[in-house]
N, C-alpha and C positions, 0 to 999 in steps of 0.2 A: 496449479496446486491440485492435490490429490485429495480425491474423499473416496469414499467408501460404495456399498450397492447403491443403485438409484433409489432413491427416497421413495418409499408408499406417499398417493395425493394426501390421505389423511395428515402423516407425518411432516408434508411439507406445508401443507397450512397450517400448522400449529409453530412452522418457524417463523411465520410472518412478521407476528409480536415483536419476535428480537430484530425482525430484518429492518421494523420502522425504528424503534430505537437507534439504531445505527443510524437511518437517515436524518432521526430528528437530530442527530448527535452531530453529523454533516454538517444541518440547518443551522445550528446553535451556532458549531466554531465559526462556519463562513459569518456570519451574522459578526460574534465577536471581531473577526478578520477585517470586516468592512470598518471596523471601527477603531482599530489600531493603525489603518491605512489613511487613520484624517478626514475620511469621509463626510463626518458631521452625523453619520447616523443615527441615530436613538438607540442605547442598548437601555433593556427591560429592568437590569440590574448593574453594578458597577466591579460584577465579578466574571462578569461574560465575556468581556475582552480578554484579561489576564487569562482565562479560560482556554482560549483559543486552541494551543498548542495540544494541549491533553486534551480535548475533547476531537479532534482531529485524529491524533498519532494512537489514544487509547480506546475513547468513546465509538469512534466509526469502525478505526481498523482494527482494533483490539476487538470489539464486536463481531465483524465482521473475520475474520483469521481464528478466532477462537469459536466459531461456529462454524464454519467449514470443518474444524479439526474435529467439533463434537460431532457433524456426522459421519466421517471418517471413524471415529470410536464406536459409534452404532451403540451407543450406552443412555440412558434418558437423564444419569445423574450427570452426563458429560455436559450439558445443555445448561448448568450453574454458571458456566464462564461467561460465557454472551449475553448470560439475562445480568449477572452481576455487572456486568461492564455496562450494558447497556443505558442500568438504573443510575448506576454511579455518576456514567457522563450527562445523564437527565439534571439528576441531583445536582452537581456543578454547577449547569447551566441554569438552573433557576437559583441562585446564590445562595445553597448549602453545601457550601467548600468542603469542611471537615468531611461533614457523610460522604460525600462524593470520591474524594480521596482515598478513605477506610474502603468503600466499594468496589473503584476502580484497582484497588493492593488486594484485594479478598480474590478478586476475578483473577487475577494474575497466576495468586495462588492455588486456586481450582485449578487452571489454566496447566499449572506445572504436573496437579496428577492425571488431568487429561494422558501427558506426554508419557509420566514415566509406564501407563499401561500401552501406551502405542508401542512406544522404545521393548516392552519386555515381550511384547509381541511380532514386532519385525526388528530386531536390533540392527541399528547401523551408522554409520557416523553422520547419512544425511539427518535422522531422527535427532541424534545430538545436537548438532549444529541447530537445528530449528528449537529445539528445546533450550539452549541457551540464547536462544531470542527470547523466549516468556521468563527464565533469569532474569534476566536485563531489566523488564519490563514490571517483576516483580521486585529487584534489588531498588530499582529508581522511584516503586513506589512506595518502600520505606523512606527510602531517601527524602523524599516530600510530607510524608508522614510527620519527619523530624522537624519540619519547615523549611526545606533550603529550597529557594527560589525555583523556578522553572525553566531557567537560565542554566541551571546546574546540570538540572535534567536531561537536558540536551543530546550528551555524548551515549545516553542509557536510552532516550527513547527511541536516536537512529539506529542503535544496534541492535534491539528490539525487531524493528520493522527491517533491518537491511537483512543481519541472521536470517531470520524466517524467509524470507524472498530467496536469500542466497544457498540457505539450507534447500529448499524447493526445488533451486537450479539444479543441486547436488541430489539430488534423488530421483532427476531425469537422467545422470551422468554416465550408467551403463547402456542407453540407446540415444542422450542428446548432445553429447557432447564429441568433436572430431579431431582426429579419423583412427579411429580403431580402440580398442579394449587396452592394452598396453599405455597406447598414447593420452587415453581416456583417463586410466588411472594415474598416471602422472597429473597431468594437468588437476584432476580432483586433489590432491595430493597437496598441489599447489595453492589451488586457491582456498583450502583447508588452514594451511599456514598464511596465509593472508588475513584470513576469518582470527584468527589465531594472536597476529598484531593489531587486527581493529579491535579484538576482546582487549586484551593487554592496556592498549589507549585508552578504553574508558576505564577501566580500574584505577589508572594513575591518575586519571581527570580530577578525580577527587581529593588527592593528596597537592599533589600538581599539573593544574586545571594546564597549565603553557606550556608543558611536557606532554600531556596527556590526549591532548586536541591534537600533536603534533602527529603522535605518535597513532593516534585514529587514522585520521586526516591520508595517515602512508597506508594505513590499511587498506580504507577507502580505496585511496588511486589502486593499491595494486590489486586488491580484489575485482572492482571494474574493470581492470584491461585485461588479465586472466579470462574473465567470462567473453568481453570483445571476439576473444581470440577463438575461443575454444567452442561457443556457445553454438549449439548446432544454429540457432538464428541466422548465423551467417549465412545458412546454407537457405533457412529458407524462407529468407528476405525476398528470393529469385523465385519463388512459387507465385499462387497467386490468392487469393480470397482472405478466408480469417488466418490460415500458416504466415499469411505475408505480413498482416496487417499486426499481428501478435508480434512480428520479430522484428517492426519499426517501432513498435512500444519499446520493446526489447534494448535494442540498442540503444535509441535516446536517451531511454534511461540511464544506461550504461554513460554516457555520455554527460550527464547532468552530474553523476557520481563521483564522477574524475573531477567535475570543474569543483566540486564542494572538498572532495578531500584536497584539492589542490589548494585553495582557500585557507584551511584549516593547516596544511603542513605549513604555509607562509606565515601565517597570523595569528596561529593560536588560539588561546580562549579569544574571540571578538568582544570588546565591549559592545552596548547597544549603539546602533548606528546601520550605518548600509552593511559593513563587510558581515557583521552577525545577520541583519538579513537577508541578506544575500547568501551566507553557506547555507543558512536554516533552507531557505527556501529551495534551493537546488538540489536537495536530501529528498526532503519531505514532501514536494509539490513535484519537479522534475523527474526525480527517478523514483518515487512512492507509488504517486499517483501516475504516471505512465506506465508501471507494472499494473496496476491495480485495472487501467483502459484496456491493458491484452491479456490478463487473464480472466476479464468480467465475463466475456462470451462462453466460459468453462464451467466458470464454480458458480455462476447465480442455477443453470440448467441442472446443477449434480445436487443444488442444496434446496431447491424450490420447485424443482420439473418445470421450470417455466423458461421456456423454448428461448435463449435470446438469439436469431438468425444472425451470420456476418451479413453488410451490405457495406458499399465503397462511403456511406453516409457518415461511420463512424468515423473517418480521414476527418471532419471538421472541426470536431470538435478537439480531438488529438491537434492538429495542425495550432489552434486556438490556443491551446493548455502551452506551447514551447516557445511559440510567439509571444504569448503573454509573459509567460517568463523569462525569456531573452531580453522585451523591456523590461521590465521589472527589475530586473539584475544590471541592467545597462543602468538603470535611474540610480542604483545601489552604490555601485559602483563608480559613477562618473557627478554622482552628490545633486542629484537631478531630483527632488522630492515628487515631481510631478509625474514623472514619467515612471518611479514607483508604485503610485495610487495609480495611473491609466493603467499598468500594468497587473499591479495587482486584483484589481476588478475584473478586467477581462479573463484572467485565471481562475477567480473564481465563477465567472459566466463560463467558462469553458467546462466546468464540472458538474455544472446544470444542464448546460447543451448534452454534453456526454448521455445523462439519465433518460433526457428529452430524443435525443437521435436512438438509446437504446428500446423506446419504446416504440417508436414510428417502425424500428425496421421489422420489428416484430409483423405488424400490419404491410408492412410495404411489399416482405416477402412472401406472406399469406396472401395479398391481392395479388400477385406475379403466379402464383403456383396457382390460386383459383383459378384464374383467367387462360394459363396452360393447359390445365386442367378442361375446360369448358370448350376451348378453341377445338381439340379431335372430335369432341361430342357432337357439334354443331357440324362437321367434316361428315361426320358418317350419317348423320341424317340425310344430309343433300344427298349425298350418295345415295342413300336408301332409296330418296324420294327419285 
């Protein structure tokens, strides 16, 4: 994801505020998460579970995604998105629904004139395509507005979150996509009209939800295997360090994408049961948050100056998050209750581990460089002496 000049230290401590937001917002959903999972956990109120969903898809990453964009706009009025989403998904979680809602639809709305001064400023179809992700995101919170379940939402909050990711792909597409400018603009071309039938699918979700899912669902598969193909990752899967470890986000996620719209062309709207959590969760957790692990080494440094180093450490927590939801979707799937809860717990340990490994390497690669550093100084003394 793209932002803007490096942030002044002033300016980037003054984004702090929205950045714990977002994580309290994390804390909140997994918390509700743990408790829809059968765990027996205590929730603080009886609206935190139901919660879950949207303080996840809009509280963290609506937070987080509309504040990377406001410093890309380089604007202070831009910085309403984040703090609105932020509050909204607070609000929520401590069980004031209504506010929470109206807040989290207001951010959405900032959100969208964020875009149209981006768009009038670099016009281009990757701008568009990302801007009909905060659409989505603002259409779906009328939608809730009006009362309709969160269950409905569904088809509007993954296009939300896929748009903008897959808008991003497209805005790397004249240097990340292969081989060559011609064949570049084709394939953009392509997965533009793919973007094109997942829009279409949630439109119709509405009218007809068993049409409408189907018809995502095809988007889905075909916009993930377009990127599979095209997606410079491929290439540099075969590198080595953070290039490498970004385009194994990359692809899993890819990967996770197909099995959920594959889910969805079969089945349709899901009633509640394994097959709805099972596609929700291979959207949202597989290929959301697997983007979210290889682009975190990019956008926390452009939006905070705060350095996060690649180390091979971050493999564990990644390795954790696909495991875990491999069970989890096997237990979904194969009507296994148990093996959904062991599953879906270690997925959310895995998203802790993630923050927990992003902070060590911080330290781990500063003691490697100190001690590099130290070892010639120690060399030319002896020497001396």
């Amino acid at each position: 994801m793209n932002v803007g000049a490096p942030p002044r230290a002033g300016a980037a401590v003054r984004r702090l505020p929205l950045l714990a937001g977002a994580m309290l917002s994390v804390v909140a959903g997994l918390w509700g998460g743990l408790s829809l999972l059968g765990t027996g956990v205590p929730v603080p109120n009886t609206a935190l579970a139901p919660q879950h969903g949207p303080l996840m898809a809009l509280g963290f990453l609506g937070t987080l995604i509309s504040l990377e964009r406001a410093v890309a706009l380089g604007r202070p009025w831009g910085y309403a998105a984040p703090a609105l989403a932020a509050v909204g998904a607070l609000a929520g979680a401590a069980g004031f629904a209504r506010p929470g809602q109206v807040l989290l639809t207001a951010a959405a709305g900032w959100f969208l004139a964020v875009y149209l001064v981006l768009l009038a400023r670099r016009p281009g179809r990757e701008v568009v395509v990302q801007m009909s992700g905060a659409i989505a995101w603002y259409l779906g919170g009328l939608l809730w507005l009006r009362g309709l379940p969160v269950a409905d939402l569904v088809p509007w909050l993954m296009a939300f979150l896929v748009l903008t990711i897959a808008g991003e792909r497209l805005e790397l597409a004249h240097v990340g996509f292969l081989p060559g400018q011609a064949k570049g603009r084709r394939a953009s071309d392509g997965i533009l009209a793919a973007m094109g039938v997942l829009a279409a699918g949630v439109i119709v979700s509405m009218p007809w939800p068993a049409v409408g899912w189907r018809v995502a669902g095809l988007g889905m598969v075909s916009l993930s295997g377009l990127l599979i193909v095209h997606d410079i990752a491929r290439k540099t899967v075969r590198s080595t360090g953070l290039p490498r470890f970004a385009a194994v986000c990359l692809l899993a996620g890819y990967a996770w994408l197909i099995l959920a719209g594959a889910l969805w062309v079969t089945f349709g709207r899901p009633e509640t049961g394994g097959i709805y959590d099972a596609s929700l969760h291979a959207v949202f957790l597989g290929f959301v948050m697997s983007m979210v692990f290889g682009h975190a080494p990019v956008i926390l440094p452009a939006v905070l100056r705060v350095r996060l180093p690649y180390h091979p450490m971050l493999y564990g927590p990644l390795a954790l998050l696909h495991a875990a939801l491999l069970v989890r979707i096997t237990g979904d799937l194969g009507g296994v209750p148990v093996a959904r809860t062991i599953g879906g717990v270690l997925g959310e340990v895995s998203l802790l581990a993630f923050a927990g490994a992003a902070v060590l390497t911080r330290y781990a690669v500063r003691s490697r460089q100190t001690g590099a550093a130290a070892r010639p100084s120690r060399s030319r003394k002896m020497e001396s002496t």
